[in-house]
N, C-alpha and C positions, 0 to 999 in steps of 0.2 A: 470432326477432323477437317483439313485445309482440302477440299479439292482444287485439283487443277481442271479449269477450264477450257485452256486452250485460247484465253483470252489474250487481247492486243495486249501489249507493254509498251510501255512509253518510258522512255529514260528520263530519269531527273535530270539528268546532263545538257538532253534538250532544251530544258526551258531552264536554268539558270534560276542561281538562290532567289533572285527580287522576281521573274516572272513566275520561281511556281510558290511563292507566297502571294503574289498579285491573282494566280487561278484560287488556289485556296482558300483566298478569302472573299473573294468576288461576289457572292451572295451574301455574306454577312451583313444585316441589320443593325441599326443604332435605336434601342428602347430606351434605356433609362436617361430621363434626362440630366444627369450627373453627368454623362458622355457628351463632352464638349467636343473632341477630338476623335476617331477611335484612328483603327489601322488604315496606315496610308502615308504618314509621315516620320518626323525623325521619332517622336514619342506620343503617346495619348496626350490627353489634356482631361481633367476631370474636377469638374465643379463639385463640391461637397454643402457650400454652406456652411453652415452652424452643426456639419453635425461629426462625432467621431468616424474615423475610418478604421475600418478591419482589414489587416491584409497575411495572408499566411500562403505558403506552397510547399509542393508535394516534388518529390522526382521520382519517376517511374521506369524501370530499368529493366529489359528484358531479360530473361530467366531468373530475376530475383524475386519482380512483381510481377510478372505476367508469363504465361508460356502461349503461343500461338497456335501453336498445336492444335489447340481445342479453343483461343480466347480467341473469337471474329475480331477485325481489325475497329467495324464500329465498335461493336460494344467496348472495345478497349476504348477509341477515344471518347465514348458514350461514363463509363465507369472514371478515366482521367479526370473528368470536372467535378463528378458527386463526389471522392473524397478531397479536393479542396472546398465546394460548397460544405460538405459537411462541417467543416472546422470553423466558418463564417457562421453556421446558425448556433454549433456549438456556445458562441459566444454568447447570442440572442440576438444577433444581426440580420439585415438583409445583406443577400449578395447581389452586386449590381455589375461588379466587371469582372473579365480572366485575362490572364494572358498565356498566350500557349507558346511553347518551343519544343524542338523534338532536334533528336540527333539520329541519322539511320544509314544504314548500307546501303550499297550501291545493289543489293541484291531484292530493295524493295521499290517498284517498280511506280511510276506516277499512279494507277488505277488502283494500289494498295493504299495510298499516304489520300485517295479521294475520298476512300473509304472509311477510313481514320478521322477524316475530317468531317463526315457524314456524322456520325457518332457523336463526335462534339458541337458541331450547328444544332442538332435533335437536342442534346442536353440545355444549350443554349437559349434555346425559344422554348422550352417546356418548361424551364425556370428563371425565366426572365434577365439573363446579364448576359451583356456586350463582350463580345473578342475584342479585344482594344488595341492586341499585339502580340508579338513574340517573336521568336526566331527560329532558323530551319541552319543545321550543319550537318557534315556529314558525320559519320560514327566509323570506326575501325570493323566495328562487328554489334550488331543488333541493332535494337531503336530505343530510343531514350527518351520518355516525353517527362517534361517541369513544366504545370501550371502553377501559376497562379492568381490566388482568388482575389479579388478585392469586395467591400463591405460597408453599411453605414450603420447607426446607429445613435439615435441619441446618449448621452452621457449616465444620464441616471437608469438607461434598461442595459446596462453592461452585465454580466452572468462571466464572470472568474471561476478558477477552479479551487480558489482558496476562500470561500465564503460558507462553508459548510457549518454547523453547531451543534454541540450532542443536542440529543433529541429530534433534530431535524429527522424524517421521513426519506430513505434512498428510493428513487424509481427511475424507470427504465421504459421506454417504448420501445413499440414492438417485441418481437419476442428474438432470441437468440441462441445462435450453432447453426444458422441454418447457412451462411456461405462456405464456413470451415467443412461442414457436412457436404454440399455444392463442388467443392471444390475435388475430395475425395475420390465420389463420383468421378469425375470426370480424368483424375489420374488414373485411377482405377482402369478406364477402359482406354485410354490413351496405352498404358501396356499391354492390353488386349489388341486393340489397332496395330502393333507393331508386331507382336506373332502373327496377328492376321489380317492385311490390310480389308481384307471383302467382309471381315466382318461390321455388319452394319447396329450398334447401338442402342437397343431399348431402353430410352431413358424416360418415358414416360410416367413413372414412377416416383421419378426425383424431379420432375418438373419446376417444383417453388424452391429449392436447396439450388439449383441450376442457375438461377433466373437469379437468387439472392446471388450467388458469387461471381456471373457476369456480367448482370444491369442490375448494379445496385443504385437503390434509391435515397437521395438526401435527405431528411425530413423537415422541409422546409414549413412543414405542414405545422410541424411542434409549435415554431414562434409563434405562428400566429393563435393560435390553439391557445397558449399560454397567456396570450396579451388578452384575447378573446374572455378569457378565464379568469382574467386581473390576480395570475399566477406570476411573479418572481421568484426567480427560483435564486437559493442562497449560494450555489455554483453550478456549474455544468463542465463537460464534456462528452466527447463521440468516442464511438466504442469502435475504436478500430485495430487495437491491440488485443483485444479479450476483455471482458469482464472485470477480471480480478486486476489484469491491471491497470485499468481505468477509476477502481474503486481506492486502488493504493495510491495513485496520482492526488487526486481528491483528498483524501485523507491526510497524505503526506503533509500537501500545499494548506489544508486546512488546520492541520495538529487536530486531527478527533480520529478516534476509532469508528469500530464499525461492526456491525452484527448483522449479515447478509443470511437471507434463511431462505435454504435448497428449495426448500416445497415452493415458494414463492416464483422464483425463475420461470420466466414462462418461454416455453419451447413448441414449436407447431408439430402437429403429429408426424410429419414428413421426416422431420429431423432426430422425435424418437425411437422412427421405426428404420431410420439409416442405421442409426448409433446403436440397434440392436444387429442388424444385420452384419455390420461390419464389428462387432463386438466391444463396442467402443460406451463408456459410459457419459449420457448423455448432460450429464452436470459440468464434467471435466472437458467438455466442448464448448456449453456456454462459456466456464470461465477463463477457459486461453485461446479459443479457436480466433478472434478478430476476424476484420472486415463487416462487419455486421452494420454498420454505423447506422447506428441506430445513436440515439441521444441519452446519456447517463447525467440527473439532476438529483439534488438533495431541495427538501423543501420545507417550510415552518409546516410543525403540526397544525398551526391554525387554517395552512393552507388546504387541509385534507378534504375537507367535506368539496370545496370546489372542483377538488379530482375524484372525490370517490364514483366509482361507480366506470368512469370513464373508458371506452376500449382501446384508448389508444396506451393510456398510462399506466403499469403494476409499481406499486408499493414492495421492494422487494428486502426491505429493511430497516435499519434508523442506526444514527450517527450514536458515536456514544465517547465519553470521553480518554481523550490518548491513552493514558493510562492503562485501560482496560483490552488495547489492540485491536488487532484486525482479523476477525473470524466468521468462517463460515455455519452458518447452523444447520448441520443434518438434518435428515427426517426423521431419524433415532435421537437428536436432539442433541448430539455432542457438537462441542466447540471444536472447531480446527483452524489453525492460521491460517488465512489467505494468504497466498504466494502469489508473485506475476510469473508465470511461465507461458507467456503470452508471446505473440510472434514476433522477434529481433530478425531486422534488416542489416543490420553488423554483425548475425553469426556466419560461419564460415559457409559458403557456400561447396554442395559437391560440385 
């Protein structure tokens, strides 16, 4: 939970839109040499070359994507850039720039928005891409952060989400439910906190479910893993909606079914021993819980022997053709439709 320290505050008033983006960004680094330009002027300026560019973003909206309560202000701007990196490796990209804006209250004080920005420099230099830009405004009520990512790529290592073909191979890195599980947690004692402020948290126990739902990690690890592995994968995507409907996107975009088999899903023990405690069945968490973003790819069977074996990758299925749909396979071996009841940012909020 948020203590108060009793620390200074400094008003954003004080320093003015251009002076506290000029503090803000004052340590910012230029690595990639695609950064011809970064922040400082009217816009970036970015050399590419010969090669395609990636570009996608995110908006981040308080009490829809984040509650403070319990999410620290870095880790939030720490969490802001892995899910736009995610969408760039999604591709098979590198990410090489971002650009950040944020809209906030008058009630978030300069040493909050340093701390925000802490989060984002650490993502920054731990995955190698440039701040290049963005903006700062005020907000009526909460904070409002939009990155976005930029990307390169050669033309021929591109990975769409419409390249899938029956028989291909479904997998999945890492494993999944553990930030929806994370997340739980942490609501969970957030209305314990509010009957009892002095009660103090043992969450030692959910430590990796915690850790996946407030610094989550991009896997930037994959691409290269894959090129490493002279693996093309025939589409991709990032698991940030859930499971199932990541697999229905794919399918959709691709016209092929799908035959997802339960036993296969891989889960850390962390996440099946939440999902027993809070009584929650842990199959129906990988498949809607999101944020996991983790990397979801279809691949040629010819591809397998290069992955088998591997820890980072499970084989959790194979494409099959549309006709035949889109089903889950039990561990008692029945077929059931996959559905996406996966998490919508357009449902009504309370």
């Amino acid at each position: 939970m948020i203590e108060d320290k009793n620390q200074s505050r400094t008003s954003l008033s004080d320093l003015g839109e251009f002076g506290l983006i000029e503090h803000l960004t004052k340590n910012f680094t230029i690595k990639q040499s695609s950064t011809i330009k970064g922040v400082g002027d009217d816009a970036a300026i970015l050399n590419f070359k010969s090669k395609h560019i990636v570009v996608t973003t995110d908006l981040l909206v308080e009490n829809v994507h984040f509650d403070l309560s319990y999410m620290p202000l870095k880790h939030l701007g720490y969490k802001a850039i892995m899910v736009n990196l995610s969408d760039v490796y999604a591709m098979n990209a590198t990410a090489t720039q971002v650009t950040v804006s944020i809209a906030l209250s008058n009630r978030f004080p300069l040493e909050a928005i340093e701390e925000l920005y802490a989060g984002i420099e650490t993502a920054s230099q731990i995955y190698n891409v440039d701040i290049v830009g963005g903006d700062t405004t005020s907000s009526t009520k909460g904070l409002i952060i939009s990155v976005t990512a930029i990307g390169e790529i050669d033309s021929n290592d591109i990975v769409y989400r419409n390249g899938a073909k029956p028989n291909d191979l479904l997998v999945v890195t890492g494993d999944l439910g553990a930030a929806y599980m994370g997340l739980q947690v942490l609501e969970r004692e957030k209305e314990v906190f509010k009957v009892n402020p002095n009660n103090q948290p043992d969450l030692d126990a959910y430590t990796y479910i915690i850790e996946r739902q407030l610094k989550p990690e991009a896997r930037k690890d994959i691409v290269k893993l894959l090129k490493d592995l002279n693996v093309k994968p025939t589409s991709m995507i990032d698991i940030s909606d859930g499971l199932s409907s990541e697999i229905i996107h794919i399918c959709k975009q691709s016209n092929v079914g799908v035959e997802l088999y339960e036993n296969k899903i891989p889960l850390d023990p962390q996440v099946i021993s939440t999902c027993e405690e809070f009584n929650i069945d842990s199959t129906t968490i990988a498949l809607n819980g999101g944020e996991d973003y983790e990397l979801l790819m279809t691949i040629s069977q010819e591809d397998f022997p290069k992955i088998k074996g591997n820890p980072n990758l499970t084989v959790i299925g194979y494409m099959t053709e549309k006709e035949k749909g889109m089903h889950l396979v039990t561990r008692g071996e029945t077929l059931i439709p996959l559905i996406a009841k996966g998490w919508n940012a357009l449902n009504d909020q309370e």
